[in-house]
C-alpha positions in Angstrom: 114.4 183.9 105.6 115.0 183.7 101.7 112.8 184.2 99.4 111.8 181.0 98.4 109.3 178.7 99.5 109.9 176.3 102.8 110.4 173.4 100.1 112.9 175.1 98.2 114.9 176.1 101.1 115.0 172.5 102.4 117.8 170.6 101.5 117.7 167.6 99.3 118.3 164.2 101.3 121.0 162.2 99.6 122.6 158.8 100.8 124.8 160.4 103.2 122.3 162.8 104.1 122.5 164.0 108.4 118.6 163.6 108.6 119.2 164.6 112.8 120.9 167.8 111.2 117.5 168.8 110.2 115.4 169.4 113.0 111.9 171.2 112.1 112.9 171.3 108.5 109.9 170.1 105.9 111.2 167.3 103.6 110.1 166.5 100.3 108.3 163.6 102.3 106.1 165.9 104.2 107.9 164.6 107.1 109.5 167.1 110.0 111.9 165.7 111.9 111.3 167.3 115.4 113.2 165.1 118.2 114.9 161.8 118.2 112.0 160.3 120.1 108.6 159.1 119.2 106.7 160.5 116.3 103.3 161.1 117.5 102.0 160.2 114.0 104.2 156.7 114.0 101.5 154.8 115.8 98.7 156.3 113.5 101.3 155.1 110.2 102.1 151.6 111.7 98.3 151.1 112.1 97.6 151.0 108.9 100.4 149.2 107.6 100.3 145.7 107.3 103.8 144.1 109.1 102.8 140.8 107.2 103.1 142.1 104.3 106.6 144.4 104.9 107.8 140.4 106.0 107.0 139.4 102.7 108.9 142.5 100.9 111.9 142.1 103.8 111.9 138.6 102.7 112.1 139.7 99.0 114.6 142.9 98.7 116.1 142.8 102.5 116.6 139.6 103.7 120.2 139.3 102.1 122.0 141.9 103.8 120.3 142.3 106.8 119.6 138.6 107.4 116.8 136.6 108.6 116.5 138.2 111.8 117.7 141.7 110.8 121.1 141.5 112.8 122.3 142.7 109.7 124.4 138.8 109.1 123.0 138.4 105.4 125.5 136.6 102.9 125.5 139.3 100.6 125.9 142.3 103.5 128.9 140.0 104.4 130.7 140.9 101.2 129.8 144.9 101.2 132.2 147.7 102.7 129.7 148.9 105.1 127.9 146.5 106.7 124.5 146.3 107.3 122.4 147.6 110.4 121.4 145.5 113.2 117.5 146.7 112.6 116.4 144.4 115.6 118.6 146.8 117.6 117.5 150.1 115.8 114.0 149.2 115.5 113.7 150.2 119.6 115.9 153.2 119.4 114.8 155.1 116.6 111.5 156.0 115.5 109.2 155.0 112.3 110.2 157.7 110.2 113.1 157.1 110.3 113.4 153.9 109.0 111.0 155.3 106.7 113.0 158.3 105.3 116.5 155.4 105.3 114.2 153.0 103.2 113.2 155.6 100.7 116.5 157.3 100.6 118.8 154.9 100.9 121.6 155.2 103.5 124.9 154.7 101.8 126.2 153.1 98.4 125.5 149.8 99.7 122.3 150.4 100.9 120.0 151.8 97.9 116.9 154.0 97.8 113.9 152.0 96.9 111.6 154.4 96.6 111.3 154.0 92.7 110.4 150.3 93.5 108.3 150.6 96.1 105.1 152.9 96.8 104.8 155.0 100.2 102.2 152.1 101.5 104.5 148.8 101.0 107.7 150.9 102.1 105.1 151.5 105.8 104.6 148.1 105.9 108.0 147.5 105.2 108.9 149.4 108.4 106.1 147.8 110.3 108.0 144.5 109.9 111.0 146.2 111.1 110.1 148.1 113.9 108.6 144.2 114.8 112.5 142.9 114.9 112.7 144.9 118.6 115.2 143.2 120.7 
C-alpha cells in the first residue's frame, strides 16, 4: 500500500467512471461499493427520504429525458446520443447507491452531475422516487 491516505488512493469518479470496478474502495461519498446486490444501509437511507418529494424534483430536472414513467421516452432524451435509462427497469436491479453515486456523478455527457444543485438529502429522495418506478 502507498503512502497516502485510503482517500487519496481512491480514484476520482468521473462521468464515465466503472463504479463496479471499485469494489471495497472508499469514495469521496463515504460509500463502499462491496457487491452488486443490496446495500444493507439502502433500507436505512430510503427511510428517511421522502419519495414524494424526489417526485416533485424527478418532475422538475428528470422528467424530460427519462419520461413520465422513467422508461427513459422524454422528448428531450429523444434528441440526445445516448439515450436515457429505463429507471423503472434499473430501479429493481441495482441498488440505492447506485442511483445515488449516477445522480451525483452524472453518468455520461448527456446525463450531468447534479450534485452542485442538489444536497445529499433531496438527491435520497430523489432515488426514493426512483427505486419506486420498479417494474
Amino acid at each position: 500500500m502507498s503512502g497516502g491516505s485510503q482517500a487519496e488512493d481512491a480514484p476520482k469518479p468521473g462521468p464515465r467512471f466503472d463504479y463496479y470496478k471499485m469494489k471495497d474502495k472508499p469514495m469521496r461519498h463515504g460509500l463502499v461499493f462491496q457487491n452488486h446486490g443490496q446495500d444493507k444501509n439502502d433500507d436505512l437511507r430510503l427511510l428517511a427520504a421522502s419519495a414524494t418529494n424526489g417526485k416533485k424534483i424527478y418532475a422538475q430536472l428528470c422528467i424530460q429525458c427519462h419520461g413520465p414513467a422513467g422508461h427513459g421516452d422524454g422528448k428531450v432524451g429523444e434528441e440526445l446520443t445516448i439515450k436515457p435509462a429505463d429507471l423503472s427497469k434499473l430501479s429493481s436491479n441495482f441498488p440505492a447507491y447506485h442511483f445515488f453515486i449516477q445522480i451525483s456523478d452524472g453518468k455520461t455527457s448527456d446525463m450531468p452531475a447534479w450534485q452542485d444543485a442538489l444536497d445529499t438529502k433531496e438527491i435520497w429522495d430523489l432515488v426514493a422516487f426512483i427505486k419506486s418506478l420498479k417494474k
